[in-house]
N, C-alpha and C positions, 0 to 999 in steps of 0.2 A: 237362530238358525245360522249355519256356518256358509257362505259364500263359496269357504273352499271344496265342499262336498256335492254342490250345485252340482246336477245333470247339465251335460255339454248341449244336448239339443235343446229346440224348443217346445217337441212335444216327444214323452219317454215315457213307454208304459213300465207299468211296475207289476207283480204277480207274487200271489201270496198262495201254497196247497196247505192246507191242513192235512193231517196226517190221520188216518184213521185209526182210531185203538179200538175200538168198542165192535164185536161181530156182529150182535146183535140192533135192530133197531129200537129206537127211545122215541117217547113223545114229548111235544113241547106243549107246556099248559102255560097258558096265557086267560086270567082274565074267567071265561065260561066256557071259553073255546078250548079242545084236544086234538092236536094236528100232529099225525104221527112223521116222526121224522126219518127219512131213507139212510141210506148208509154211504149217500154218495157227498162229499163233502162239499162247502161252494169256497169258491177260491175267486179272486178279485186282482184286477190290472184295474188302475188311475190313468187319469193324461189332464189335462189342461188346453181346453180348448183353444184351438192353433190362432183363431181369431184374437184371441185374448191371452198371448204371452206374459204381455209385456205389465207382468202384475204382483207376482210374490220376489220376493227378495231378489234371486239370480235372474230373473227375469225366465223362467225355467221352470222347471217340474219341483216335484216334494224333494224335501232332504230330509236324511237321520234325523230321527228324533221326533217328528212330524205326525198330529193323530188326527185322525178323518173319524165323524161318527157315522153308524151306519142302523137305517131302519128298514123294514121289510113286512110287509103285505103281503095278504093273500091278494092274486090277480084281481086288481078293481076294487081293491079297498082302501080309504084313507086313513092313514097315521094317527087320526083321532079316533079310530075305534080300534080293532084288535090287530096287537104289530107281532108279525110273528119273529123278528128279531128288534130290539127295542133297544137304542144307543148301541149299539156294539161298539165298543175302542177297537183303532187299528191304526197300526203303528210301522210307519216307516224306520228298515232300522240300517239301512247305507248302502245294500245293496240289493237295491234292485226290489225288495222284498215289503207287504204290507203282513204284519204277523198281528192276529187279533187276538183281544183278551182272554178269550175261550173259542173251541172250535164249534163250527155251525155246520149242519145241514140242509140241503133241498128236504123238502117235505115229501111223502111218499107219494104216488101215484102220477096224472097226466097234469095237476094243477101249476100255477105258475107265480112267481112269484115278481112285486113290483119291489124296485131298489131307489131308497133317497137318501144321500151322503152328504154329510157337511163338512166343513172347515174354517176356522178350525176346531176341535172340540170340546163338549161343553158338558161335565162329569154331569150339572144336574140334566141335561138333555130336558126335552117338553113333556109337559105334564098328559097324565093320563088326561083323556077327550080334547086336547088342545091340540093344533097344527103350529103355534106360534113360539120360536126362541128369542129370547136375547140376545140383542147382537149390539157392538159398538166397536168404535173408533178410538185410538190414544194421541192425548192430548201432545205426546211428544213422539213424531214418527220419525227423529234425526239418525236413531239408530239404525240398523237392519233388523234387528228384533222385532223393536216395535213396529215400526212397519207394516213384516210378516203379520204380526198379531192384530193390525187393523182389517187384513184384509177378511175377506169372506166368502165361502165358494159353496154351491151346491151342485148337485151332480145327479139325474134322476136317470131311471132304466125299468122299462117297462116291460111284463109281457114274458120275464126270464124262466123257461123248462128246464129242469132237470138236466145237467150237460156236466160235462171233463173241464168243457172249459171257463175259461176264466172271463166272470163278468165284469167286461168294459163300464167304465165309471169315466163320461168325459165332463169335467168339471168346468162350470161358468162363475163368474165374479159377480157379483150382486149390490155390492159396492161401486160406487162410483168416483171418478178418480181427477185429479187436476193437473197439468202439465206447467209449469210454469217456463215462460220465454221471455228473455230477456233482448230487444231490441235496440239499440243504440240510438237514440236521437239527436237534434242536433246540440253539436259542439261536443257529444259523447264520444268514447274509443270503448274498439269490442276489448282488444286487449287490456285495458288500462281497468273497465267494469271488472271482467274474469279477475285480476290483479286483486280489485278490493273486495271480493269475492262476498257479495250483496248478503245478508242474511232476508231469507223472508218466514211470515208466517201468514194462517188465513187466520179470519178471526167472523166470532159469531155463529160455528157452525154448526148443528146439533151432530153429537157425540153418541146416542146411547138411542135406540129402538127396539122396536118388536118385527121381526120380519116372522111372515107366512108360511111355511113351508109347498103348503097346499097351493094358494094364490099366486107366488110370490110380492106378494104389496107388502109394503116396508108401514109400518104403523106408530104412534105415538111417539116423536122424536123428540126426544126431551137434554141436558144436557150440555147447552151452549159452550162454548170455549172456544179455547186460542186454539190452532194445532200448528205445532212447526213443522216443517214438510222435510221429507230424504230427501238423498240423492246428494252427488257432487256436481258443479257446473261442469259444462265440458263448451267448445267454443265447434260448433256446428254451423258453417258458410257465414251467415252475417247475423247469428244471435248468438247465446249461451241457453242449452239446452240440459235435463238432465235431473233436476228437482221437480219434486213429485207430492203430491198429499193423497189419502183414498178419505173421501168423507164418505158420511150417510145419504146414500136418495134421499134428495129434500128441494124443496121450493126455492130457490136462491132471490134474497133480497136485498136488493144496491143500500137498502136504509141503514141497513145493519149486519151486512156482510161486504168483505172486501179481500184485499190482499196487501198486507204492513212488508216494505220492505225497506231495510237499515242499509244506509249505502253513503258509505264517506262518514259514517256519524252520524246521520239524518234521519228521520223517519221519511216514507213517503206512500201513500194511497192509493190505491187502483181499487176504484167499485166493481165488484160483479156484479154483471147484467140480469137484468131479472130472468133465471129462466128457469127450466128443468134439470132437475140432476139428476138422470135414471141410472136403474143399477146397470152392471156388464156397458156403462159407457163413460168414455173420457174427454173431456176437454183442454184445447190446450188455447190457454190463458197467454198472448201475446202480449207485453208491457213495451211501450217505447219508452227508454230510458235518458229521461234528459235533467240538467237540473232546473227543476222551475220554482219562481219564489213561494206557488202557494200549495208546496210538499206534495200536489197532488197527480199521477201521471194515468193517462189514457190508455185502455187496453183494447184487445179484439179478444175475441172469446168464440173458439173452436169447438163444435160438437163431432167427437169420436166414435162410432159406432162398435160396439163391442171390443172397442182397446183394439182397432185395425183403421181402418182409411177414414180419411177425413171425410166428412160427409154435405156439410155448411159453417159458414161462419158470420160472424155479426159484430156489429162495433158497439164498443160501449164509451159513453161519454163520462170524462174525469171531471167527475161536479160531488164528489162527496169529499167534504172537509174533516180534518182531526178534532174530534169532540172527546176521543178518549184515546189511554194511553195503554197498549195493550205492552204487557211488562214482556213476556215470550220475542216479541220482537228487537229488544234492548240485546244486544251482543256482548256491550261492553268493550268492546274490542279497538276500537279508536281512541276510548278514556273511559274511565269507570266513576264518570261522572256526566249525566244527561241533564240539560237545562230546558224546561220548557217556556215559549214562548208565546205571547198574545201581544200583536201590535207591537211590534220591537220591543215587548217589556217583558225580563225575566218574573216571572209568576211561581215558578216551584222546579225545583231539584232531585234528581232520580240518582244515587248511590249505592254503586257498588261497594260495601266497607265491609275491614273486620272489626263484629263488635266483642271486645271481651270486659268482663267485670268481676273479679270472685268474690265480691256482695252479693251480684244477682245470679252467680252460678252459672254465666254466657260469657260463651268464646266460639262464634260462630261468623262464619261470612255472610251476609245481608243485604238485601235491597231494601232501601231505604228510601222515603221520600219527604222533603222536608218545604214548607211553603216560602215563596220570597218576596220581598216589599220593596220597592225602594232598592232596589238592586242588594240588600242585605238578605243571606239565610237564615230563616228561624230555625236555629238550632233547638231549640225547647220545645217543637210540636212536631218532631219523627215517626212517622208510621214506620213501620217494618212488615214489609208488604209481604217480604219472604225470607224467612230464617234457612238459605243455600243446604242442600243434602238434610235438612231435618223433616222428619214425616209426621203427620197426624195433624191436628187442630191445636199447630202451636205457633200459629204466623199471625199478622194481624195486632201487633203491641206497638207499644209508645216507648220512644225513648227520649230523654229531655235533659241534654248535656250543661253543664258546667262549664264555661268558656275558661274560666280563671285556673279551675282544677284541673280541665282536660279527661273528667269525668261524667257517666251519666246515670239515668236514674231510668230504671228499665222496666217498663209492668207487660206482663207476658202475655202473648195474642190468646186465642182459645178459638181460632178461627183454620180456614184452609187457606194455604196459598193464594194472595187477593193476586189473579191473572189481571185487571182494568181498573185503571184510574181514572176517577174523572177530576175537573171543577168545577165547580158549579157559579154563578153568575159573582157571587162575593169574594170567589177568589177562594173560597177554602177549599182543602184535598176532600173526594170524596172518594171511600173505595166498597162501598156495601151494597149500595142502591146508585143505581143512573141518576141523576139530578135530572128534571122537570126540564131545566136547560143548562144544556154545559155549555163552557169557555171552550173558544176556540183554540187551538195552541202548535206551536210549531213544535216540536222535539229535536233537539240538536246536540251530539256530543260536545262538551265541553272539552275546549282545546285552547292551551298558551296562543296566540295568535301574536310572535314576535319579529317585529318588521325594520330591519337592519339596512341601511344600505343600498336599498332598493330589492332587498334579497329575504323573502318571508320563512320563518320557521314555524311548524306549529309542533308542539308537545302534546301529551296527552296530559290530563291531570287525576288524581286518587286525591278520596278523603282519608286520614288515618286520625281518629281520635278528632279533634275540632280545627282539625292542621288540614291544608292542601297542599301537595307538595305533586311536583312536577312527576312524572311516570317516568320519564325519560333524563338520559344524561344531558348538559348542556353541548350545543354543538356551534356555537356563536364564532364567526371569524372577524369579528369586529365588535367595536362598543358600542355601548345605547347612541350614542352620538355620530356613529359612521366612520371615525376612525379605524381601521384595518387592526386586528391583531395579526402579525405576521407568526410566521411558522418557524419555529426553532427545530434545533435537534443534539443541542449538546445544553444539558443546564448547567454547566460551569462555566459557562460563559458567563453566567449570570443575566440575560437579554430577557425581555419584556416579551412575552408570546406563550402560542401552545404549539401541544408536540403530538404527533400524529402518528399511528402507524401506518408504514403504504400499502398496506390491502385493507385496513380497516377506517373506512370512509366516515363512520358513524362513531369512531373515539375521537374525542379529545381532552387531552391532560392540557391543563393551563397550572404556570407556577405562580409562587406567592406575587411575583415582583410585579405580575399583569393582572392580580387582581387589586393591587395597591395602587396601580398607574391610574384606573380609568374604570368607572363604571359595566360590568360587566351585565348586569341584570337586567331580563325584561321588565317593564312597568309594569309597574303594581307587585313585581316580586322580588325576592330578596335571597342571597346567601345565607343560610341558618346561620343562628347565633350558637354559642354554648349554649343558653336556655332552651333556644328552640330544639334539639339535640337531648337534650335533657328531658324533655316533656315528652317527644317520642320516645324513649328509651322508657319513661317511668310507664309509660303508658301501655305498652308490648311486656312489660316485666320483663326486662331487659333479653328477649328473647329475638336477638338479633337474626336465626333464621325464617322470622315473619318479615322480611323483607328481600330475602333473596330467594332473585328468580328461579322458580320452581323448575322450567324448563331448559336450565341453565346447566352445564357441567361445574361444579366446583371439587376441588383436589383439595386436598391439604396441603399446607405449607411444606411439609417435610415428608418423606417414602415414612411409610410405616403409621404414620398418625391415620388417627380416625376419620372421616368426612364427618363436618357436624350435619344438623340438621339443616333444611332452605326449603320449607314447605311454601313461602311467598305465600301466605294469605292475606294479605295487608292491599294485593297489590302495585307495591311499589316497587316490583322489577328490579333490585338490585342486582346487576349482570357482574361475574368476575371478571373485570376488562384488565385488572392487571393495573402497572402503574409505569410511570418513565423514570429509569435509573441512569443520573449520567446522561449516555448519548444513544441507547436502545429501549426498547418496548420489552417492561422484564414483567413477570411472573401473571402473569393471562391465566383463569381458570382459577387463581388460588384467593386474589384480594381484590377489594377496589376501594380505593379511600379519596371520602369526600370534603372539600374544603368548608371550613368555618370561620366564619368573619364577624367578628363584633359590633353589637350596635355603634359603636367609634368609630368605625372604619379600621380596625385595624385587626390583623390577624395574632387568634393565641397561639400558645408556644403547642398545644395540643390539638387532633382533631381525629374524624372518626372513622376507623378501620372494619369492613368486614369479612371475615377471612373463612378461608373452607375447612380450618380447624377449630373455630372460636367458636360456642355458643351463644356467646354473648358478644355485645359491644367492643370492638377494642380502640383504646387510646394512646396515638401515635404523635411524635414531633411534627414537626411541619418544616421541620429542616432540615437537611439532610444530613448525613453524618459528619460532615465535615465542619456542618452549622457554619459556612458566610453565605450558603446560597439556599432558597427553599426548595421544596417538593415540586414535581407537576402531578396533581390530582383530577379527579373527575368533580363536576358541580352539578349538584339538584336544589333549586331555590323553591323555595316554600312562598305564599301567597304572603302578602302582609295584610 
């Protein structure tokens, strides 16, 4: 549904006339029953109960496109025996108007008839003698779409005669909904939380029922899942307000329901309280936002009365611990690489990669999950939790890499998208069945942690093939050892340093002579070699726009040339930052080449270009044209 076709108020009727063709009157047969039908047409106006705005998408009335089902009785009869209108489709179409599948009328005489509407529509409608439909929730409600599609509204009208006018239909929500609030605790900033703009999801919460029509009781909730919630933050007095989830009426249990939220990298916990989650009501979930060592943060937990005033609230205590690892929660967005932790000791590995093979017929983006020992990844025991944008029962395979080759060996899932990971007490991944007892675990993005100077940088890091290589360009104003690299601005000077442009904080070109002087690299990493260079390249088939940033502008070298490709599925962010020529900041958007250094320490006469005309790799001097001074390039160091 479109945001931009949203009705402006918050409650807007709508009205649909049928048009009469027919002179004469017809009867409708239903069933055993013959109920003659008049000539006066029924026509229908919607609203959205005032109490309960704040629920479909624009927070508003229906939009275009939008279909309500509609059932009808004889005065004082129920839906499970004779309906004298039975699902009717009706369709909002933009303005203002509800236009039905076929036209209906009042039935002749002084009888009357009863109206119950749902939304949103459901082709098989309920079964002959049943009162009860299908109803559920979507597991991803980030969109506006989905959202919409989770909610669910019914709409009842009793009692209705023969009239002109249009039967009011005011619609309540049956669903119930969660507010999420984000409160600052200590050593927290509101601004700086909004900044890293927290992902959350709830987890554990049944997805899929039977609701009553007749009753309304919600039944047989079956279903469990992750669900990611809408909405964007917005910074409301001294929280961030704004994200939203609509689950199923259900029981809420601290044991196995909560709220996962990713914030700096982090996983962190908030149990919901045991309570009630009735439909047409919402709660707004208070979290105090601090970092604490045991990832677990304390909530209040607000009962909302029909999606309007707050009515009681209740605190709940932060005592539930990470036993499992819900994948929905993972953003990826600090590194696309997640370490889990027990007792200061890495235990298993959660990757974002591209996997491709054309043995195994796979060139797909992945989450991946690999176990670790000893502070080593086992590369040989890869689950692939999730094959990214692939659909059906094809998630859930092993992949068991080659370190030597930089190749793997792929056997293909037959399973759904595995949402929770556990451990179980041995240390092995589990992802089919909860283990009996899981390991407890910290979940933490993986990030360079590089400490200069008294001055910390952190990187993000990507797996590409059996290589880790930093996410980001190097931004070091000094060496491993604290001596300053000082800031140049003409490289014919020939001087020892990097070059900077002054509005771009986050470049820096260093030339050959400052990578020769003095240790440039974080511990434990390294400037690529040729090989290493090489082993990427064989590994991508030389298809060098798997590494340029997708959200990047890249140009061509020349007016006229083509843009190659820069789908970036790899991850590895390769930005067109351009290079330093001489004594200025030259060709931004078109290249960015990165330096290569040999196991010797010493640099080749070659190193590697990517440009926004090259499909592939290209291979450039390292000196400049004049050859007695070198290049200033960009650095990404690879793990050793």
């Amino acid at each position: 549904m479109r945001s931009s076709t949203m009705l402006k108020s918050a409650v807007r009727g709508f009205s649909c006339l049928a048009v009469l063709c027919l002179s004469a009157a017809c009867v409708n047969q239903i069933g055993d029953e013959d109920v003659a039908e008049s000539n006066i047409p029924i026509s229908f106006s919607a609203k959205v109960s005032k109490a309960s705005t704040v629920t479909r998408v624009g927070n508003s009335g229906f939009e275009a496109g939008d279909r309500i089902g509609l059932f009808a009785t004889m005065g004082g009869a129920s839906i499970d025996g004779y309906r004298y209108i039975d699902n009717l489709r009706l369709e909002h179409n933009g303005t203002s108007t509800l236009i039905p599948e076929r036209e209906v009328f009042y039935p002749e005489g002084d009888g009357s008839l009863d109206f119950l509407a749902y939304y949103p529509y459901s082709q098989a409608g309920v079964e002959a003698g049943s009162t009860v439909i299908p109803v559920s929730v979507l597991a991803d409600q980030s969109t506006a779409e989905n959202r919409s599609a989770s909610d669910f509204l019914v709409a009842t009208k009793t009692g209705v005669k023969s009239s002109s006018a249009a039967v009011s239909l005011t619609f309540k929500h049956r669903m119930s909904k969660l507010n999420i609030e984000l409160i600052p605790g200590e050593g927290a900033n509101l601004d700086e939380i909004y900044q890293d703009n927290p992902k959350v999801i709830v987890t554990g919460f049944y997805t899929k029922a039977h609701y009553d029509l007749k009753s309304g009781e919600v039944s047989s909730p079956e279903g469990k899942s992750d669900i990611v919630v809408s909405g964007k933050w917005k910074k409301d007095s001294d929280r961030l307000t704004g994200k939203d989830v609509i689950v199923i009426p259900q029981e809420a249990d601290p044991e196995s329901q909560s709220v996962v939220i990713e914030w700096k990298g982090i996983l962190y916990t908030c149990p919901i309280s045991a309570v009630t989650l009735e439909g047409n009501t919402q709660r707004a979930i208070q979290i105090k936002m601090a970092e604490v060592e045991n990832r677990t943060l304390a909530g209040i937990v607000g009962e909302v009365e029909e999606w309007g005033e707050t009515t009681k609230q209740e605190e709940t205590e932060g005592s539930l611990q990470t036993g499992e690892v819900h994948i929905a929660a993972l953003s990826f967005g600090t590194s696309s690489v997640y370490r889990l932790y027990n007792n200061g000791r890495t235990v298993a590995e959660i990757c974002k990669e591209y996997l491709v093979s054309e043995a195994d017929e796979i060139a797909s983006q992945a989450i991946v999950a690999y176990p670790v020992k000893n502070e080593v990844t086992d590369l040989t025991q890869g689950i692939v939790l999730q094959l990214i944008g692939q659909t059906g029962e094809v998630h859930g395979g092993k992949v068991s890499w080659d370190a030597e080759r930089n190749t793997f060996a792929y056997t293909a899932g037959t399973s759904a998208p595995v949402e929770t990971l556990y451990l179980d007490e041995k240390q092995s991944i589990v992802v089919d069945v909860k283990p009996e007892t899981c390991m407890k675990v910290n979940v933490v993005g993986y990030r360079l942690r590089d400490m200069r100077a008294g001055k910390l940088d952190t990187y993000s890091v990507v797996k590409i093939g059996t290589q880790y290589w930093m996410r980001q360009d190097l931004c070091a104003v000094s060496y491993k050892d604290g001596t300053p690299i000082e800031r140049q601005t003409n490289l014919e000077d020939k001087v020892t340093g990097y070059f900077q442009p002054d509005d771009k904080d986050g470049i820096r070109f260093y030339n050959g002579e400052a990578l020769l002087a003095n240790d440039i690299t974080p511990d434990g990493w390294r400037i690529p070699s040729t090989e290493d260079w090489t082993k990427l390249k064989k590994y991508l088939n030389g298809k060098a726009g798997l590494l340029k940033a997708a959200s990047s502008k890249w140009e061509p070298l020349d007016l006229g040339e083509t843009t190659a490709s820069h789908s970036g599925l790899t991850g590895f962010n390769a930005y067109p930052v351009g290079t330093w020529i001489k004594s200025s900041h030259q060709s931004a958007y078109k290249m960015v080449g990165y330096w290569t250094m040999e196991a010797d320490g010493t640099l080749p006469e070659q190193t590697v270009f990517l440009t926004g005309s090259d499909e592939g790799f290209v291979m450039s001097s390292t000196l400049s044209t004049r050859g007695d001074y070198y290049k200033a390039l960009s650095i990404r160091c690879v793990k050793e």
